[in-house]
C-alpha positions in Angstrom: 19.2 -7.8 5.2 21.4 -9.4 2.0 24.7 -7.9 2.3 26.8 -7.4 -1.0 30.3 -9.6 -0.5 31.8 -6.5 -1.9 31.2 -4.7 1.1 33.7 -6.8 2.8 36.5 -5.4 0.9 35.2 -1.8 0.8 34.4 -1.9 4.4 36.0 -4.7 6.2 35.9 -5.1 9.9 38.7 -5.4 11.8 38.6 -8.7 14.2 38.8 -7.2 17.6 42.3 -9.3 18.3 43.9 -7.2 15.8 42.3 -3.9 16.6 43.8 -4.7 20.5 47.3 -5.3 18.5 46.9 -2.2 16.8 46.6 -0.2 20.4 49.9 -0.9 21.0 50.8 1.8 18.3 48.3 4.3 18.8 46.6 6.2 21.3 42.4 6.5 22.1 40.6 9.8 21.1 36.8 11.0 22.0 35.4 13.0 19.2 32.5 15.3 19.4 29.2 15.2 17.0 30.4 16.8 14.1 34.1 17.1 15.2 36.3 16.3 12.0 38.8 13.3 12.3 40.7 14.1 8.7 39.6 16.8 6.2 40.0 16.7 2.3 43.1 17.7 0.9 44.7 17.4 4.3 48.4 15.7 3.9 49.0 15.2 7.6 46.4 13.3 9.9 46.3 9.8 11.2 45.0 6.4 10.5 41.7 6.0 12.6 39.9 2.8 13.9 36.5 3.9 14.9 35.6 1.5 18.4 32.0 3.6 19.5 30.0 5.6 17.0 29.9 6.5 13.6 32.0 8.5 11.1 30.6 10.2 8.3 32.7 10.3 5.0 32.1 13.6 2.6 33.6 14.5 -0.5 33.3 18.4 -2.5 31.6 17.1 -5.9 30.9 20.2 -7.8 30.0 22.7 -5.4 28.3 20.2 -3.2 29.0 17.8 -0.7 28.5 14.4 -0.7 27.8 11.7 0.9 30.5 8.6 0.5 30.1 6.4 2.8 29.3 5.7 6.6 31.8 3.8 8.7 30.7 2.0 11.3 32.9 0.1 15.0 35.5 -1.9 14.0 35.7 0.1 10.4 39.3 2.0 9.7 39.5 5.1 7.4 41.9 7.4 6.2 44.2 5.3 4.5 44.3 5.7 0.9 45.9 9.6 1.3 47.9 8.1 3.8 49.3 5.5 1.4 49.7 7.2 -1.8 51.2 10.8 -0.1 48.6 13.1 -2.0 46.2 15.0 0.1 43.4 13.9 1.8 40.3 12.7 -1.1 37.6 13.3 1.7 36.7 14.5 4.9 35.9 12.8 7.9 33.2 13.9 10.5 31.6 12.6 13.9 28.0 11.6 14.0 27.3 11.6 17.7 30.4 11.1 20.0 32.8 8.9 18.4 35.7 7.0 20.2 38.6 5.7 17.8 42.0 4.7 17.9 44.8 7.2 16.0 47.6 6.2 14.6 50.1 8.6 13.3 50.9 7.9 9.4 54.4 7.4 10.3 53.8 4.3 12.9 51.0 3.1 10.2 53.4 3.0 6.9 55.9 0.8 9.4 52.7 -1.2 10.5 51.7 -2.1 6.7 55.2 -3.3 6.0 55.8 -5.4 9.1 52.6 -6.9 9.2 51.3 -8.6 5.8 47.9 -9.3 7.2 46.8 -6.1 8.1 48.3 -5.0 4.8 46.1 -7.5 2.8 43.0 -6.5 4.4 44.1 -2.5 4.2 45.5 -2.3 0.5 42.6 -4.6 -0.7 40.4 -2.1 0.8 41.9 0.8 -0.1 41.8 -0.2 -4.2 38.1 -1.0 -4.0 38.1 2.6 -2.1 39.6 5.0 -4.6 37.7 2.6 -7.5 34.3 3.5 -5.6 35.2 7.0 -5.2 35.9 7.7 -8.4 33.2 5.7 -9.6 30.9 7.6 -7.3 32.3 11.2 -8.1 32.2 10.7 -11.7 28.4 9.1 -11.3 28.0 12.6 -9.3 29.1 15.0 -11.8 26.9 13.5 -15.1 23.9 13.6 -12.5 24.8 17.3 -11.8 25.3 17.7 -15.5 21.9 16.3 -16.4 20.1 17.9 -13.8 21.1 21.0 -15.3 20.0 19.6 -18.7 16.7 18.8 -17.2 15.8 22.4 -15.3 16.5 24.4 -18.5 14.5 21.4 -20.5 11.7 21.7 -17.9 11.6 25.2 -18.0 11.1 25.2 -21.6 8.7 22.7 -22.0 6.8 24.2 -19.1 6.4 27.6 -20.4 4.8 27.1 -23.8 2.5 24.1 -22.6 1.4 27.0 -20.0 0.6 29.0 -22.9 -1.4 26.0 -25.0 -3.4 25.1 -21.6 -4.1 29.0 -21.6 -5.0 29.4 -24.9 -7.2 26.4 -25.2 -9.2 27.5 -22.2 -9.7 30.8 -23.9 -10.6 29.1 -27.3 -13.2 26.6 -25.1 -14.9 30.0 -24.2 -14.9 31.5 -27.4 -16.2 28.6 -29.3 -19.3 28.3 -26.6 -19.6 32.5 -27.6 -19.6 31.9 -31.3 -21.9 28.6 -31.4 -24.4 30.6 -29.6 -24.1 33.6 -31.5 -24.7 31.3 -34.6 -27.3 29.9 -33.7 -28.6 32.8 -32.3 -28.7 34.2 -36.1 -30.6 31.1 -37.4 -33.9 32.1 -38.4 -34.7 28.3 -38.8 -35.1 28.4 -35.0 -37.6 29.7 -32.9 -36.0 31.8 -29.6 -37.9 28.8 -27.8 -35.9 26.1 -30.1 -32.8 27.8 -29.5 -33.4 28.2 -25.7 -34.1 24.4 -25.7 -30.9 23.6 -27.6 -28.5 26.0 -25.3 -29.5 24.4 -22.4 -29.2 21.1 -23.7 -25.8 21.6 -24.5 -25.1 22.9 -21.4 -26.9 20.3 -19.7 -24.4 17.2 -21.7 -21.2 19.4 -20.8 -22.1 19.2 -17.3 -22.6 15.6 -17.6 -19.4 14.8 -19.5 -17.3 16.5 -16.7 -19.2 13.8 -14.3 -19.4 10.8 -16.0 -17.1 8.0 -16.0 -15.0 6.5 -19.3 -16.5 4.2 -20.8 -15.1 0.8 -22.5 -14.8 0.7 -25.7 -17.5 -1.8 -25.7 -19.7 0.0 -24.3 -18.5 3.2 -26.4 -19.3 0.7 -29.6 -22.8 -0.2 -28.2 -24.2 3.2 -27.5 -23.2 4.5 -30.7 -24.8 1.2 -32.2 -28.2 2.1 -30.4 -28.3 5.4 -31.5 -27.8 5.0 -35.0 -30.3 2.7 -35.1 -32.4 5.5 -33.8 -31.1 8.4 -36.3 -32.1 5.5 -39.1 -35.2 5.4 -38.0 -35.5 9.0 -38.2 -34.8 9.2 -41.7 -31.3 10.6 -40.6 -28.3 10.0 -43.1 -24.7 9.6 -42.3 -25.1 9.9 -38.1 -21.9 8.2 -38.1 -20.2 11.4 -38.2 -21.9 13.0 -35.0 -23.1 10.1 -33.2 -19.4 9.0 -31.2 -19.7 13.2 -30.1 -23.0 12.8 -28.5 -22.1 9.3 -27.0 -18.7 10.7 -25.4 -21.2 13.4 -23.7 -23.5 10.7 -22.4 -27.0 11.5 -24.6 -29.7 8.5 -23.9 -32.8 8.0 -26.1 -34.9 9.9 -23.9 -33.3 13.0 -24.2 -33.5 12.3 -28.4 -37.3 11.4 -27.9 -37.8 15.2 -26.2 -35.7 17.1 -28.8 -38.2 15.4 -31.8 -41.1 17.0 -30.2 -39.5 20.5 -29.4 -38.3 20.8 -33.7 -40.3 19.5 -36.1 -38.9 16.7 -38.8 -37.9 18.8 -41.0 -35.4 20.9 -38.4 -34.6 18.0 -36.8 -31.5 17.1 -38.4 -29.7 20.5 -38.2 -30.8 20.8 -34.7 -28.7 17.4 -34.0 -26.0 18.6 -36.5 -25.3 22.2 -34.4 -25.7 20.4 -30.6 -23.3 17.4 -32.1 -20.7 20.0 -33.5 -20.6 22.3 -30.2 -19.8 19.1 -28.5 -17.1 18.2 -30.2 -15.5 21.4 -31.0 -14.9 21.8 -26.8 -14.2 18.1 -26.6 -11.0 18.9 -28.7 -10.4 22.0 -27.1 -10.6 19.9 -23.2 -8.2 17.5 -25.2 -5.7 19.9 -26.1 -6.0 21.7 -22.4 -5.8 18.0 -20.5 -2.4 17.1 -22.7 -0.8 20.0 -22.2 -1.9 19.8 -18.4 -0.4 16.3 -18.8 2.7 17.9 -20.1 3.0 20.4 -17.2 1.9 17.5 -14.5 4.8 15.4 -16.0 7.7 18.3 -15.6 6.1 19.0 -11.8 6.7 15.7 -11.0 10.0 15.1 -13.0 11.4 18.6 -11.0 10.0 17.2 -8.1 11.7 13.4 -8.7 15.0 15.2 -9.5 14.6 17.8 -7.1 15.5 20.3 -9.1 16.0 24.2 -7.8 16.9 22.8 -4.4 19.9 22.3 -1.8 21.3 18.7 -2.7 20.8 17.5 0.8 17.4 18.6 2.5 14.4 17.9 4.4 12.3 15.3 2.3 8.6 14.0 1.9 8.7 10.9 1.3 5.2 10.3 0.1 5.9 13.5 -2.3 8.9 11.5 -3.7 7.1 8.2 -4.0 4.2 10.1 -5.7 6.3 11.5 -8.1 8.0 8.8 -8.7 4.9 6.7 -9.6 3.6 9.8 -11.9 6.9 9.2 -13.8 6.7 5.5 -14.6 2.7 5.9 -14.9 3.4 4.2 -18.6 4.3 1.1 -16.7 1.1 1.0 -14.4 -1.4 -1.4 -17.4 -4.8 -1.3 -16.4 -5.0 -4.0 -14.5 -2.4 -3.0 -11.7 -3.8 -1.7 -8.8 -2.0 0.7 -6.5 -2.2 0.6 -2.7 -1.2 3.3 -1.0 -1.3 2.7 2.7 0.4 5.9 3.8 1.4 6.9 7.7 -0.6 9.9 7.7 1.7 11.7 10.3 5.2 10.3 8.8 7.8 13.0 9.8 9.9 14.6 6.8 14.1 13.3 7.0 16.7 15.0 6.3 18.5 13.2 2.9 18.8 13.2 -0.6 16.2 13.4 -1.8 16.4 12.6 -5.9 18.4 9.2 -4.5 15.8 8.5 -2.7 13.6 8.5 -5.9 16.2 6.3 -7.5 15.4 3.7 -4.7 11.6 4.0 -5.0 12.5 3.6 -9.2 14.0 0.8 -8.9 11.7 -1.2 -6.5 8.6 0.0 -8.0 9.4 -0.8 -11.4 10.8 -4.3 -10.5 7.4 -5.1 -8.9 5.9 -3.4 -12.3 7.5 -5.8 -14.0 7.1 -8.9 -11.8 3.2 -8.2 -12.3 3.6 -8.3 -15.6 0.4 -6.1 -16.3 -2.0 -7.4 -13.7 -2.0 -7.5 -9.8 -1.3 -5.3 -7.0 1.3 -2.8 -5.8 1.1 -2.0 -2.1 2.9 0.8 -0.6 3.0 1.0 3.1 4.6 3.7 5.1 5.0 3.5 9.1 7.3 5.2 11.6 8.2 5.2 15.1 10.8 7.0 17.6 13.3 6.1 15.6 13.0 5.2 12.3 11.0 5.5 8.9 9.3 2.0 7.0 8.8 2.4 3.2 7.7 -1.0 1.8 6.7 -1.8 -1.6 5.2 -5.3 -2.2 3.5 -7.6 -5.0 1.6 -10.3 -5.5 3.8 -11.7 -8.7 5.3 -15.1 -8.8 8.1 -14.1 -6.1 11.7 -14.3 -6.1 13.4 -17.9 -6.1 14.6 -19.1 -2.8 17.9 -20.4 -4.8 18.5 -16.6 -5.9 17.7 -14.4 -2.9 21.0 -14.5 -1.6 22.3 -13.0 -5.3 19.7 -10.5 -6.3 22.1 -7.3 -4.0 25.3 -8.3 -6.3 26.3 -5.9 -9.4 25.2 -6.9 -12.9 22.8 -10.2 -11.4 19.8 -9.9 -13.0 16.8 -12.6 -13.5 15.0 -10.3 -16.6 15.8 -11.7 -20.0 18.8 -10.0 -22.3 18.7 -6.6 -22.6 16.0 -6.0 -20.6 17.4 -5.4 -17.2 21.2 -4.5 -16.1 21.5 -6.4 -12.9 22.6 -2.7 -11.2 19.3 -1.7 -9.6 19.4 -3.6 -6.2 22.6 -2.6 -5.9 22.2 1.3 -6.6 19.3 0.7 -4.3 22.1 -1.1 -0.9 24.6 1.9 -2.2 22.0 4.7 -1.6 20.2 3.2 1.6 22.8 1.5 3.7 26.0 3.6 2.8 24.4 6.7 1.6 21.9 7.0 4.3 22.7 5.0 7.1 20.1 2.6 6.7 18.6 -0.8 6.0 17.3 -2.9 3.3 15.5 -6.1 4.1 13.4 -8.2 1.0 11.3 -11.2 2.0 9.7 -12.7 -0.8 7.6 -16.0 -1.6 4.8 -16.8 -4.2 2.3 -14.3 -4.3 3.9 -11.8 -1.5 7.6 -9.8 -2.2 8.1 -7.1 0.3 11.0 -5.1 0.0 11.3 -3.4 3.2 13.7 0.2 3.6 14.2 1.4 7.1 15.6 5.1 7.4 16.7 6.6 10.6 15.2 9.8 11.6 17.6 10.8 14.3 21.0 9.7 12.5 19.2 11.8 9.3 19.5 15.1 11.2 23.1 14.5 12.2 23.9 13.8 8.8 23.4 17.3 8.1 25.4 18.5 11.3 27.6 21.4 10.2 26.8 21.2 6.6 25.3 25.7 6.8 
């Protein structure tokens, strides 16, 4: 896995000569799973060195409680509070047993001014600390503010495309009802005539549901074919019914049986009431697929965001991934095939889930990108005892060898000006490594980039230890 060099000063690692320097001062302490070490807006607790297990670090962030980080062995926390004299800025929780040393503030405030070493490597984290969490809580509370913004925006987008799709399948029905009962009061027609014509129409609805798209060559063709034919007939001015017919999939031989069922002279009007039905409930199936569009798109964006739901929960990861490819679908050209090579019987994790969606964004719609509008995008899924695998990979030209090592830093980029940030890959390390407790691995060279994210499933259940 690429490692950001600014982890080093967020979370540096204590070499193990000093941590045995440091026991001198302090004293060793078991904690239990979920056991807190320091609790926000505490004023009094000590200076920890975690030496076995892991400490979750939490902060309140408008009514919920998030996730800031993940120390690790040889990791220290509680400092900043301990420096500055204000209370506490987050709280500090067990996952799994946890041994650490404590050092009383006291003893630590001596330690920082007698020993300018530990001081370097404290206050240099402790900056790049309070930066991060106010950078993170301030992130937090626009995303709370917009999700807000996006359930009522959801909700009232929902509602009236509800009522289009409604009404349009009403209007679909009605406009069958009234073609029928006009034609039913032509006295041009025979009942035989009409019968014929009915269940013609019928008959091209049924196929239009089944048939496939076609190009818009081969659009342009049949509707050359069969004007040809309409000419032929003595027919004027086919243009205007022909694409209707086409789009419903009529062939020659079904025009060849209609000219011996009306004579010449009905012929036209027969053509002119079947080619009008058709496209009256083609618009109508227009206007009910957009707004199912519309309805799709808010599903999936409620779904992305998870909207209506506790911040931290129990997550399908396939559901996030789908919805996440339903929202950049305007990015998948036609010639981009999607893989999707799921592990049928991948267990749910316990996370965040609309984070998780921001990682899938951002490594889906680099690989988008890198395809530049033709090649494939696989999507693999795999689990076992312990862990999750979500991989996204490309065939596109790859990511230069010279660059690798760069492509996790803040504001790096390799897409042209203005059209990339340089912050993706590194919102995607944030969320997986420190957010979740996971991994990030790329391996890329011409024609194969696999970034590969690794989740735990145990450590995700402990993550939510004492959070009811």
């Amino acid at each position: 896995m690429l490692h950001d060099p600014n982890d080093q000063i967020l979370f540096p690692t204590l070499p193990e000569t000093e941590i045995e320097r440091l026991r001198q001062h302090g004293a060793e302490k078991v904690f239990k799973t979920n056991e807190i070490l320091f609790q926000e807006e505490a004023t009094n607790y000590p200076f920890h060195v975690i030496l076995e297990g892991r400490v979750r670090v939490t902060k309140q962030v408008g009514g919920e409680e998030r996730v800031l980080t993940i120390h690790q062995p040889g990791q220290f926390t509680g400092e900043i509070s301990m420096l500055s004299g204000a209370g506490a800025i987050a709280t500090g929780r067990a996952l799994g047993s946890v041994r650490a040393l404590e050092i009383d503030a006291e003893t630590f405030r001596r330690l920082m001014a007698d020993c300018s070493a530990l001081a370097q490597i404290v206050l240099g984290a402790m900056v790049e600390r309070a930066n991060d969490v106010e950078r993170q809580t301030r992130q937090q509370e626009k995303l709370i503010a917009i999700g807000k913004l996006s359930a009522g925006l959801a909700h009232e987008l929902n509602n009236p495309a509800s009522a289009v799709q409604q009404a349009a399948r009403q209007l679909h029905e009605s406009i069958e009802q009234g073609q029928v009962l006009v034609l039913h009061y032509d006295s041009r027609f025979t009942p035989q005539q009409r019968e014929h014509l009915i269940a013609l129409n019928y008959e091209l609805l049924q196929q239009r549901e089944t048939m496939l798209p076609l190009s818009p060559l081969a659009q342009s063709d049949r509707e050359d074919e069969l004007n040809d034919w309409f000419e032929q007939c003595g027919i004027d001015n086919s243009w205007r019914f022909v694409p209707a017919l086409v789009s419903a999939g009529m062939e020659l031989p079904q025009l060849d049986q209609l000219t011996t069922t009306f004579e010449q002279s009905m012929f036209g009007s027969a053509i002119n009431w079947l080619a009008t039905t058709l496209n009256l409930t083609e618009l109508t199936q227009q206007v009910s697929i957009g707004t199912g569009r519309i309805s799709e798109l808010v599903a999936a964006m409620k779904e992305y965001s998870h909207m209506d739901r506790a911040n931290y929960q129990q997550v399908n990861l396939h559901h996030g991934i789908e919805s996440t490819l339903t929202v950049l679908s305007h990015k998948i050209k036609t010639d981009i095939t999607i893989v999707r090579e799921f592990d049928e019987h991948l267990p749910f994790i316990n996370a965040y889930g609309s984070e998780l969606n921001q990682v899938w964004t951002h490594l889906i719609d680099n690989a988008l990108d890198a395809l530049h509008g033709k090649g494939h995008l696989w999507i693999r899924t795999s689990h076992d005892a312990e862990r999750v695998r979500v991989e996204i990979a490309d065939d596109g030209p790859g990511i230069p060898q010279a660059i690798q090592d760069r492509i996790w830093e803040p504001f790096f980029t390799t897409k042209g000006v203005g059209e990339g940030t340089g912050l993706g890959l590194d919102v995607v390390r944030r969320i997986v490594t420190q957010r979740h407790g996971g991994e990030v691995y790329v391996r890329s060279e011409p024609g194969d980039t696999r970034f590969e994210v690794y989740l735990s499933i145990t450590n995700a259940r402990d993550l939510t230890a004492g959070e009811e």
